[in-house]
VOPAGU-2260 file (C-alpha; in pm, 1 decimal, decimal comma):
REM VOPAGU-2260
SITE   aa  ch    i         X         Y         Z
SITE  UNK   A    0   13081,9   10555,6   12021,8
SITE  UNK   A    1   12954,8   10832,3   12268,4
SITE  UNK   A    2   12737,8   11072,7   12232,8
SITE  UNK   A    3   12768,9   11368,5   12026,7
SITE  UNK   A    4   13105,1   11217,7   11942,8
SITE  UNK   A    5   13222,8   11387,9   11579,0
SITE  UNK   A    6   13368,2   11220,5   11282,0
SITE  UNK   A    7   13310,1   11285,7   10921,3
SITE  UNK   A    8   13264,7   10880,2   10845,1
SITE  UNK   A    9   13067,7   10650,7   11044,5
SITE  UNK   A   10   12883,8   10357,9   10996,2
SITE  UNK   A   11   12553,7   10323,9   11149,3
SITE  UNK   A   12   12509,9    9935,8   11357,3
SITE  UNK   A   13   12147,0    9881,4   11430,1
SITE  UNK   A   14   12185,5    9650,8   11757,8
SITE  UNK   A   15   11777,5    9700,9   11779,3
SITE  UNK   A   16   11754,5    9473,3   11465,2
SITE  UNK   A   17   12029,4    9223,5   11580,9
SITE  UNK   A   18   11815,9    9141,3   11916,8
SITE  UNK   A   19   11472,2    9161,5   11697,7
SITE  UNK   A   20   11589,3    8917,1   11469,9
SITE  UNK   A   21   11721,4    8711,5   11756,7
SITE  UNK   A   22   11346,2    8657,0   11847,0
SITE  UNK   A   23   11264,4    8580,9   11553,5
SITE  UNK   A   24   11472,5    8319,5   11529,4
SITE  UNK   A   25   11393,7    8171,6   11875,9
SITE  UNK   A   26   11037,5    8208,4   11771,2
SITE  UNK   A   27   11077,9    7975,4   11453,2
SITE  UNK   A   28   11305,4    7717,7   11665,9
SITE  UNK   A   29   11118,0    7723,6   11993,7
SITE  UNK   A   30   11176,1    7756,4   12327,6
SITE  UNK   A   31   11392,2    7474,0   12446,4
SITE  UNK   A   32   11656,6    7471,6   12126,1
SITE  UNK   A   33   11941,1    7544,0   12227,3
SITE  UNK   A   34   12051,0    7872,3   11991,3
SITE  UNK   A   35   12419,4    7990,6   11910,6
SITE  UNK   A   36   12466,8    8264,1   11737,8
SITE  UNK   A   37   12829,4    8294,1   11491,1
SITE  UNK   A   38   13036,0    8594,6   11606,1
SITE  UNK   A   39   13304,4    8493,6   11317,8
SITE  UNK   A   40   13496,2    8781,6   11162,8
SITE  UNK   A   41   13407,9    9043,2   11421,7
SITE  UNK   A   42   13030,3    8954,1   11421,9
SITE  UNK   A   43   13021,0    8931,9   11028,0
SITE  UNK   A   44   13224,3    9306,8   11061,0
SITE  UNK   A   45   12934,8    9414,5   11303,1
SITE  UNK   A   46   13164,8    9453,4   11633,4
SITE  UNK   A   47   13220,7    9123,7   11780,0
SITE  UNK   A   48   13154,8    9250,3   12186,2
SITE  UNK   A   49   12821,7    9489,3   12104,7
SITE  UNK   A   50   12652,4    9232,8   11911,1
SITE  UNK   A   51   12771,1    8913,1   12206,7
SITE  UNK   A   52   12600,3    9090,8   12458,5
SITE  UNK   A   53   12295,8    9243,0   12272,6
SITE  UNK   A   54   12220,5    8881,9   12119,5
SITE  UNK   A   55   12312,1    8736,7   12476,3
SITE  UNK   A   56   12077,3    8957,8   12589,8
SITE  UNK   A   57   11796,8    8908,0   12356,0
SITE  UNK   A   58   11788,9    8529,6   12450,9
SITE  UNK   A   59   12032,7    8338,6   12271,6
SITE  UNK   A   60   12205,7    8051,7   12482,6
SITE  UNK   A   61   12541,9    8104,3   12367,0
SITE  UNK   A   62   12772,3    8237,6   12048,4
SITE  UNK   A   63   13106,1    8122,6   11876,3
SITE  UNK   A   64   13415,1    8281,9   11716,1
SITE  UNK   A   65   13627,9    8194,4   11467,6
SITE  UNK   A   66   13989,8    8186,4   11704,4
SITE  UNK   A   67   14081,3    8102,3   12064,4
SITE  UNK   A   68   14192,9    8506,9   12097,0
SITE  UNK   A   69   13812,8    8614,5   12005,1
SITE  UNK   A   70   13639,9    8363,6   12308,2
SITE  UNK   A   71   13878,5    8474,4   12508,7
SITE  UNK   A   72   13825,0    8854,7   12428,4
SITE  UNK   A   73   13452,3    8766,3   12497,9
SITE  UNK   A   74   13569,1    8610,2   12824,8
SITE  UNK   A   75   13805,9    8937,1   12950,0
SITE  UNK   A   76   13486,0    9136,3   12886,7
SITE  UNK   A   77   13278,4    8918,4   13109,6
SITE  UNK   A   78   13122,6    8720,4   12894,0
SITE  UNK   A   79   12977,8    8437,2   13083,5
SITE  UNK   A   80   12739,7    8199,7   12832,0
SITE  UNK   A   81   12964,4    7932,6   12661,1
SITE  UNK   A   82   13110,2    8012,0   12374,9
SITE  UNK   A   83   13219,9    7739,6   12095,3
SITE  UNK   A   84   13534,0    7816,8   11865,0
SITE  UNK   A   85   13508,5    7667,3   11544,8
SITE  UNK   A   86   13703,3    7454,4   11413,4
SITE  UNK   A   87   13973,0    7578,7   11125,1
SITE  UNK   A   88   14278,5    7739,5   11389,7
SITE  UNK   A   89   14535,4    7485,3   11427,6
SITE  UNK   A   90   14587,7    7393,0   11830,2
SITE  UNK   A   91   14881,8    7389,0   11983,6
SITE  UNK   A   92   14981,8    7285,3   12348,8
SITE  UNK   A   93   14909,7    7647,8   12461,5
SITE  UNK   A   94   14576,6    7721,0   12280,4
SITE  UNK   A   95   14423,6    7356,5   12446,4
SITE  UNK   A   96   14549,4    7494,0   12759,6
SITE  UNK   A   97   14372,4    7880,5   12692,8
SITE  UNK   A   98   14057,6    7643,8   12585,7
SITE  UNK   A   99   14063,2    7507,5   12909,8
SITE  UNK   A  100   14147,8    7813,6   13098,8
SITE  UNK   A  101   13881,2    8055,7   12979,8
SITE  UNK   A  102   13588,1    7804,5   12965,8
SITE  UNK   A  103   13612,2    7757,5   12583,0
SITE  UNK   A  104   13449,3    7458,4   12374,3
SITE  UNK   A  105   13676,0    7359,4   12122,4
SITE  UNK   A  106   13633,4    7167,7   11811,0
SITE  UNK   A  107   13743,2    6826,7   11693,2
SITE  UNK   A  108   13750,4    6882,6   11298,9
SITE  UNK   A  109   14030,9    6601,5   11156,3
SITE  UNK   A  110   14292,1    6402,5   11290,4
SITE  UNK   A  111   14544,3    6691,4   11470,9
SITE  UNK   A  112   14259,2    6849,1   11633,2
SITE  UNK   A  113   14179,5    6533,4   11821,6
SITE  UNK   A  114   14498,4    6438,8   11899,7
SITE  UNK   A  115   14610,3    6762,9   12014,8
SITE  UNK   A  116   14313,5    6770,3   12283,0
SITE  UNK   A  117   14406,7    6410,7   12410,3
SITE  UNK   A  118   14745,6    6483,9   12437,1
SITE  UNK   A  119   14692,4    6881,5   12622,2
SITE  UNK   A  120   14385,1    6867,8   12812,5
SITE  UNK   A  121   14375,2    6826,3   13168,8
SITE  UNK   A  122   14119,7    6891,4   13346,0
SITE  UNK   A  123   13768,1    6868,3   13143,0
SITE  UNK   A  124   13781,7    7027,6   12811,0
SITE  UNK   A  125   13437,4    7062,0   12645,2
SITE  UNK   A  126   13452,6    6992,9   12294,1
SITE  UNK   A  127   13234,0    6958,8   11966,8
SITE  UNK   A  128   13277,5    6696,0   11714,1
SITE  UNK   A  129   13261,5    6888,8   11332,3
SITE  UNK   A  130   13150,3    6635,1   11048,2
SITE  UNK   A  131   13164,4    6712,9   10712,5
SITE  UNK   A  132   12843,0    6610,8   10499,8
SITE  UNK   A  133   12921,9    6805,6   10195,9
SITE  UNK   A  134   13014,7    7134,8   10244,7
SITE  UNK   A  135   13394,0    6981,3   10158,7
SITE  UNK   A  136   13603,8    7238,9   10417,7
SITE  UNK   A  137   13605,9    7158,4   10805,6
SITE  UNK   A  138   13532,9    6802,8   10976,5
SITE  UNK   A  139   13572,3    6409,6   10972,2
SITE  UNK   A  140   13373,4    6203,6   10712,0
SITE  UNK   A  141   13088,1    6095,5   10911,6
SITE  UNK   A  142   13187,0    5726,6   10893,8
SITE  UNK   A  143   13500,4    5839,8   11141,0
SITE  UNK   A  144   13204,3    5978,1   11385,0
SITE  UNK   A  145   13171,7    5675,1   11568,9
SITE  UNK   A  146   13557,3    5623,5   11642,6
SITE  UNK   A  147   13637,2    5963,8   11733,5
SITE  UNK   A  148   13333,3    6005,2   11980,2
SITE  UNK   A  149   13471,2    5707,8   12131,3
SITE  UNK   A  150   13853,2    5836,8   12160,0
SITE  UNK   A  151   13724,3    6165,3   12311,1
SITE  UNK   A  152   13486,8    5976,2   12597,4
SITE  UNK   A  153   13765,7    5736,8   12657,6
SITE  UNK   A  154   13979,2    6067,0   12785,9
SITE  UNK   A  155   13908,9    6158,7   13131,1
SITE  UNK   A  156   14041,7    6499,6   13078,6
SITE  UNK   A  157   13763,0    6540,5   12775,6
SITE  UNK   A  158   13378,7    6619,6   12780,8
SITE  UNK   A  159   13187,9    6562,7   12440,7
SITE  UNK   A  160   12924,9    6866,8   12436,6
SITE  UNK   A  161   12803,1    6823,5   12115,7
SITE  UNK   A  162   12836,2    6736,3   11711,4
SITE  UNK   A  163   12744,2    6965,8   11434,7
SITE  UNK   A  164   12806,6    7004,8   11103,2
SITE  UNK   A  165   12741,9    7323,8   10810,5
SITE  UNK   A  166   12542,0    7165,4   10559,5
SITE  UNK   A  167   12643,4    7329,1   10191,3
SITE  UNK   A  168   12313,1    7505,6   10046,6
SITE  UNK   A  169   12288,2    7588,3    9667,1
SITE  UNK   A  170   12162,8    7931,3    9588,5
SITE  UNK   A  171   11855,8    7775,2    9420,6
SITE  UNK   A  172   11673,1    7555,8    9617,1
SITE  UNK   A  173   11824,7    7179,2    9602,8
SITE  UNK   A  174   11569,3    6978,7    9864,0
SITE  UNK   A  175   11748,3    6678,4    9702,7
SITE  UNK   A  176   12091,0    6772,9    9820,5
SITE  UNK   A  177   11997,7    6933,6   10156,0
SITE  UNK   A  178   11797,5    6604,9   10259,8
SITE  UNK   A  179   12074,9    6372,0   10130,7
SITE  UNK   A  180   12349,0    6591,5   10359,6
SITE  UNK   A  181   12098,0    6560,2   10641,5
SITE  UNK   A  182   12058,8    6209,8   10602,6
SITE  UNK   A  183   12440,3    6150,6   10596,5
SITE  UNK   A  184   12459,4    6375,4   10934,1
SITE  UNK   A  185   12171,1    6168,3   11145,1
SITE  UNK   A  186   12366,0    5896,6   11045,8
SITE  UNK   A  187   12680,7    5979,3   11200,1
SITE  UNK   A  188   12477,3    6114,0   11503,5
SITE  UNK   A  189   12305,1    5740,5   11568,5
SITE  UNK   A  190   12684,2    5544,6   11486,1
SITE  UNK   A  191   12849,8    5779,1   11793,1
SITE  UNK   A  192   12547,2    5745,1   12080,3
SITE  UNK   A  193   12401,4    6032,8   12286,9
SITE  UNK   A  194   12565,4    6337,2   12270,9
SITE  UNK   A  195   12406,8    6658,8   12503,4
SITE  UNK   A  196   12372,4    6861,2   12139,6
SITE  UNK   A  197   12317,5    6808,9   11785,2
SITE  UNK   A  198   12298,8    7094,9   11546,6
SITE  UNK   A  199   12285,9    7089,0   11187,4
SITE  UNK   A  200   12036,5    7421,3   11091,1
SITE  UNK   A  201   12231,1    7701,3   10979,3
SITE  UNK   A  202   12034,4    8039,2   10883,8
SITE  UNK   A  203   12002,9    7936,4   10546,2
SITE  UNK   A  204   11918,6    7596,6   10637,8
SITE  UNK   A  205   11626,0    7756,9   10855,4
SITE  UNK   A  206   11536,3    7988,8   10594,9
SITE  UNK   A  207   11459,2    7638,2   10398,1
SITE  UNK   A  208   11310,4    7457,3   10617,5
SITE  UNK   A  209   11226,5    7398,0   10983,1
SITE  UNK   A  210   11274,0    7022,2   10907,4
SITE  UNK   A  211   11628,6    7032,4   11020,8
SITE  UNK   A  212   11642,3    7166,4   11299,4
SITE  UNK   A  213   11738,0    6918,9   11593,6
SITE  UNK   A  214   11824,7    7031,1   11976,6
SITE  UNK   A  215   12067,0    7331,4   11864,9
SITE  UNK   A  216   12100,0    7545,5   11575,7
SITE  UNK   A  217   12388,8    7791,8   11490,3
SITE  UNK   A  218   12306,5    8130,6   11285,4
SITE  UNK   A  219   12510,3    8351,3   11135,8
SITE  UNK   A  220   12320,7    8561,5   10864,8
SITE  UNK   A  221   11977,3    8575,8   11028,4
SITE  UNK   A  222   12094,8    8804,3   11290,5
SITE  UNK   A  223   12188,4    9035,0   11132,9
SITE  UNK   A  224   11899,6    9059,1   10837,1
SITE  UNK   A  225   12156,0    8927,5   10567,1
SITE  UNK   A  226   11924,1    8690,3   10449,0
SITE  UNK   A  227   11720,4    8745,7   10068,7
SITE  UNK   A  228   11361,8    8988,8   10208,9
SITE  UNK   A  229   11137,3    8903,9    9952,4
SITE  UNK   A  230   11143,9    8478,3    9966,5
SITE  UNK   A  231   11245,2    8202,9   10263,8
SITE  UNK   A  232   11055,7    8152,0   10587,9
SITE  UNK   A  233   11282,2    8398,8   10811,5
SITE  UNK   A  234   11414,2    8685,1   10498,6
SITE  UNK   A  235   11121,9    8925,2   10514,2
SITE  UNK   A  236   11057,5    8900,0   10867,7
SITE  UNK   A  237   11442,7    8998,9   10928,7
SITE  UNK   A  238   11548,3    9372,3   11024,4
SITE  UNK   A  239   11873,2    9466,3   10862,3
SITE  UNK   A  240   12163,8    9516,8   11153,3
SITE  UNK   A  241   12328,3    9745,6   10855,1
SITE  UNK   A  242   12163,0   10082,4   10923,6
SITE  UNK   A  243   12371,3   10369,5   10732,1
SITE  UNK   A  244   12730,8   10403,5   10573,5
SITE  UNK   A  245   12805,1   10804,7   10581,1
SITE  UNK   A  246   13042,0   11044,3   10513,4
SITE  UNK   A  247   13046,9   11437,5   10487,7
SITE  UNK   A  248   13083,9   11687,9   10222,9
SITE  UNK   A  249   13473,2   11860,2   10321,4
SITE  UNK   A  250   13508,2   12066,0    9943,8
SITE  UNK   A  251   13376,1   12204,6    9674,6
SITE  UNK   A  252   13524,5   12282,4    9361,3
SITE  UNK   A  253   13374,9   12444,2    9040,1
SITE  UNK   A  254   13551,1   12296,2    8730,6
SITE  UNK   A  255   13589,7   12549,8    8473,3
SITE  UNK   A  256   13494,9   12450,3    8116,3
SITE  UNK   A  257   13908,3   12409,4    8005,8
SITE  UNK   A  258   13893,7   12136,4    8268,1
SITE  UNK   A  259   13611,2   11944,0    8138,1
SITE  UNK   A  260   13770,8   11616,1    7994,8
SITE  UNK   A  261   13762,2   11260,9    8071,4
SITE  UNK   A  262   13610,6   11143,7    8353,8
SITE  UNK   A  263   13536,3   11544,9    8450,0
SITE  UNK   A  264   13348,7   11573,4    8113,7
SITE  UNK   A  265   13014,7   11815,1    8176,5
SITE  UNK   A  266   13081,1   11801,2    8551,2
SITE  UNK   A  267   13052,4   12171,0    8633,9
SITE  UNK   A  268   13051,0   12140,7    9053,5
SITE  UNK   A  269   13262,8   11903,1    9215,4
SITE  UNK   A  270   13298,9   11769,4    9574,0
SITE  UNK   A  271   13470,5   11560,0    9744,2
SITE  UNK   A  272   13414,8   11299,8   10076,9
SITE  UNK   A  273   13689,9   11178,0   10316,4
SITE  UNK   A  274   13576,9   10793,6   10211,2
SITE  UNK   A  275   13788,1   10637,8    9976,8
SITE  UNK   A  276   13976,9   10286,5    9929,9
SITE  UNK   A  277   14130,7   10322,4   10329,5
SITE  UNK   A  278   13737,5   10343,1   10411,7
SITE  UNK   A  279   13617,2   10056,2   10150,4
SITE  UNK   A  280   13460,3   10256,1    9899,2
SITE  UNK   A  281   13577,0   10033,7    9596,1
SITE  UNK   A  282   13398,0    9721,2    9776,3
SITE  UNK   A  283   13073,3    9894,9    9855,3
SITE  UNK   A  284   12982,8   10201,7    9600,1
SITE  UNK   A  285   12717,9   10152,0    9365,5
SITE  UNK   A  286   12853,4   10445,3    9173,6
SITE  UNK   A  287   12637,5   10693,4    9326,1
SITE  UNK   A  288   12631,9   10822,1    9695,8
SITE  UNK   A  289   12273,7   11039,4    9845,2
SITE  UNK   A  290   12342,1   11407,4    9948,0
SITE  UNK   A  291   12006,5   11643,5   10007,6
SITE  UNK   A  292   11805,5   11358,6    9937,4
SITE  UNK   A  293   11911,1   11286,9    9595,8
SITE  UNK   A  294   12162,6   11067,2    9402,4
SITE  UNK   A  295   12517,8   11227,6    9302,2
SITE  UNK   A  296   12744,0   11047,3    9061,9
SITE  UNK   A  297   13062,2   10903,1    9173,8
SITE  UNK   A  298   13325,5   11068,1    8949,6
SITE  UNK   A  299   13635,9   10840,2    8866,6
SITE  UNK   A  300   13813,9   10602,7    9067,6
SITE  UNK   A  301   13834,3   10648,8    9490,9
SITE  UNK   A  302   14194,8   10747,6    9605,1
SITE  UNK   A  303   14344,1   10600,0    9888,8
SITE  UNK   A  304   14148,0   10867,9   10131,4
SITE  UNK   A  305   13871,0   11042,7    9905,5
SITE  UNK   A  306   13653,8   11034,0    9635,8
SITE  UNK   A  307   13526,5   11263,0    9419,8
SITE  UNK   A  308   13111,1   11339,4    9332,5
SITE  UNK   A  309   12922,2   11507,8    9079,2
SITE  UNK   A  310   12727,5   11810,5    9253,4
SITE  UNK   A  311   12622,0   11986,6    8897,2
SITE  UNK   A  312   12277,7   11912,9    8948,7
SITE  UNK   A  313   12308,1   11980,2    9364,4
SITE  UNK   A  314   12368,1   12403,9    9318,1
SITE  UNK   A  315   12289,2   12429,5    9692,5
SITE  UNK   A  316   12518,2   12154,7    9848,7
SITE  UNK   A  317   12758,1   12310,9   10140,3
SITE  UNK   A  318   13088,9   12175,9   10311,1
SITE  UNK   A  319   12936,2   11967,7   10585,2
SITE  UNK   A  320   12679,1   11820,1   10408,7
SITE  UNK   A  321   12573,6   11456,4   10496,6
SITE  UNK   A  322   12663,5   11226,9   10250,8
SITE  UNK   A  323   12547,1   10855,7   10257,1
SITE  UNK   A  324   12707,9   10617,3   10106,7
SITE  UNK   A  325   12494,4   10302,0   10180,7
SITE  UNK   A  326   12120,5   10344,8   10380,5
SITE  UNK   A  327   11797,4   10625,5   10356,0
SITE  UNK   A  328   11881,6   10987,8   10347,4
SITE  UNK   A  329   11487,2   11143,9   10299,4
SITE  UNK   A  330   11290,0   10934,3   10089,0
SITE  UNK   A  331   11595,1   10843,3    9914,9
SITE  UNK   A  332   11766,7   10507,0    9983,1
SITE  UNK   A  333   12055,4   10305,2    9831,2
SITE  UNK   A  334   12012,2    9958,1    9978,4
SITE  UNK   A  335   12222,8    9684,3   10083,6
SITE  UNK   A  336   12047,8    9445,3    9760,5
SITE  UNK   A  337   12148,8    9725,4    9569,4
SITE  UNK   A  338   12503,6    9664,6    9654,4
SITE  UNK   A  339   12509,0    9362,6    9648,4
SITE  UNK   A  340   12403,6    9350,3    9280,0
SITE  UNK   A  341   12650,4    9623,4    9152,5
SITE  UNK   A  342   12916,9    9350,0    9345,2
SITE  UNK   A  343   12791,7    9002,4    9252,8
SITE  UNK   A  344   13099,1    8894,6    9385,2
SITE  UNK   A  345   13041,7    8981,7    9725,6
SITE  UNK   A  346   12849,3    8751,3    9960,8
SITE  UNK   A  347   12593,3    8921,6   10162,2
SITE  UNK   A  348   12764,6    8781,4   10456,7
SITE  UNK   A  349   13079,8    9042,9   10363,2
SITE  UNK   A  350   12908,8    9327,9   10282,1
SITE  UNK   A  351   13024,9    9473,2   10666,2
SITE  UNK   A  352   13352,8    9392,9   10616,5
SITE  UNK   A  353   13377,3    9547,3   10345,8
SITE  UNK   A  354   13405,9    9857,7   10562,1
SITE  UNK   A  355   13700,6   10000,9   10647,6
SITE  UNK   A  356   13787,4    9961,8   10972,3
SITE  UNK   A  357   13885,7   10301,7   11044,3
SITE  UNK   A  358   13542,6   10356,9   10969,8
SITE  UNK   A  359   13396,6   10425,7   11359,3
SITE  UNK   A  360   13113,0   10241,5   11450,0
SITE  UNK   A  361   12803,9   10356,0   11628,2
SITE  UNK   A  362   12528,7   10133,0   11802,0
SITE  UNK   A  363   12193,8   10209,0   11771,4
SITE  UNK   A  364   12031,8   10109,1   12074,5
């Protein structure tokens, strides 16, 4: 957004932490590993072309989407590192030809994938081989490995860049499991010969264990701090990217005692935010929000465009307050842990999206 730009909701992206936590990631993989960094659902909901180029330019090697429209977005904007699109979007004639056209690296994930990029590409189409060691969604069981690394080399119009795979990782640690899926992975690696990259180590993976990690890693979480603070090797030395969800006092409203029923029962001052369900307030609200430093209840359910807060013990609040509904205001702070434990649901790697995306978003920078 630019400066001095006004809106009554905004939601604060710290790109500072996104390219700290970028080194600190390169500093627990090393130098010469090649890093990729997941710009899937717009960047996790972060803003898919502010966090490309600040992680681009805090050292990572390359990133990947989730569709052939987001690389080539990345591309139109001059994004020149390569850029991998997972696998999961069913190709076509066309999108092969778009992966060719804007530089792309596609993937190879089952049967249609493959034959779809021997039967389109012409002229030198990178692509990644997905296997599946457990996670049970996206790739070939590795015992296929071998055949399709063959089928892809054997096309003149293809280029094998690389094999990965997304290893599935319990909450609780399972060194058992994780080793056994790793296993399973090397040995689809050694059945289809030399490939330029191998990548198993997600962020939780790393988190883990630096065992994993071969000659590439793809990260997701790390970058932008969404992994648990207080355990893991990378967690507490990660910065969160989420810096403040806020909104502003617009009313006021004193409910008179003949008014005082239900959900309005001994609320005496009432106000009332622009943030409701449009904005994501049912997905994100702990029940409280911060104005003046201190906690105000949520009263009742969010409308479509507003919701409603307690101000009986906040005598002094004005229209144009600051109102925050996730981050510090003061000393005050209601936290993105705190969240996520009011919405156990909610995977930490969702809590951005949970924003509205009428919501503008400003960088921090």
């Amino acid at each position: 957004m630019r400066p001095g730009h006004h809106t009554q909701n905004r939601f604060d992206v710290d790109l500072r932490a996104i390219a700290a936590n970028v080194a600190t990631v390169r500093r627990s993989i090393g130098a010469g590993v090649w890093l990729c960094v997941a710009l899937k659902a717009d960047a996790y909901g972060f803003g898919l072309l502010p966090v490309a180029k600040t992680v681009l330019d805090a050292g990572a090697d390359a990133v990947a989407v989730g569709s052939v429209a987001d690389g080539i977005t990345l591309r139109q904007h001059r994004i020149r590192a390569p850029i991998l699109v997972y696998g999961g979007e069913r190709l076509g004639p066309s999108s092969v030809r778009e992966l060719e056209q804007y530089r792309l690296i596609g993937t190879v994930h089952n049967a249609d994938s493959l034959r779809m990029c021997r039967q389109s590409a012409r002229r030198g189409l990178e692509v990644m081989i997905e296997v599946d060691v457990g996670l049970w969604r996206l790739g070939f069981d590795r015992h296929d490995v071998a055949q399709v690394a063959e089928a892809i080399r054997a096309e003149d119009a293809l280029r094998l860049r690389g094999i990965y795979t997304h290893m599935r990782v319990e909450a609780r640690p399972d060194a058992r499991g994780m080793k056994n899926q790793f296993a399973a992975f090397l040995a689809a690696l050694r059945s289809a010969g030399p490939v330029p990259l191998t990548i198993a180590a997600s962020s939780r993976v790393l988190d883990r264990s630096s065992a994993m990690v071969l000659n590439g890693v793809d990260v997701g979480r790390a970058v932008y701090g969404l992994l648990p603070s207080r355990s893991g090797r990378l967690g507490p030395r990660l910065k969160p990217a989420f810096a403040r969800l806020r909104s502003q006092l617009t009313t006021l409203k004193p409910v008179p005692p003949q008014s005082r029923t239900g959900s309005l029962a001994a609320v005496r001052l009432l106000g009332v935010i622009p943030f409701g369900r449009a904005s994501g307030m049912p997905g994100i609200s702990v029940g409280a929000v911060l104005i003046r430093g201190r906690r105000a209840r949520v009263v009742g359910a969010p409308s479509l465009e507003h919701t409603r807060i307690d101000l009986s013990r906040h005598p002094t609040a004005r229209v144009g307050d600051e109102v925050v509904v996730l981050g510090r205001q003061g000393t005050a702070e209601i936290s993105a842990a705190e969240v996520l434990r009011a919405h156990p649901e909610l995977p930490d790697s969702a809590l951005a999206l949970q924003v509205g995306a009428a919501v503008e978003r400003f960088y921090l920078s």
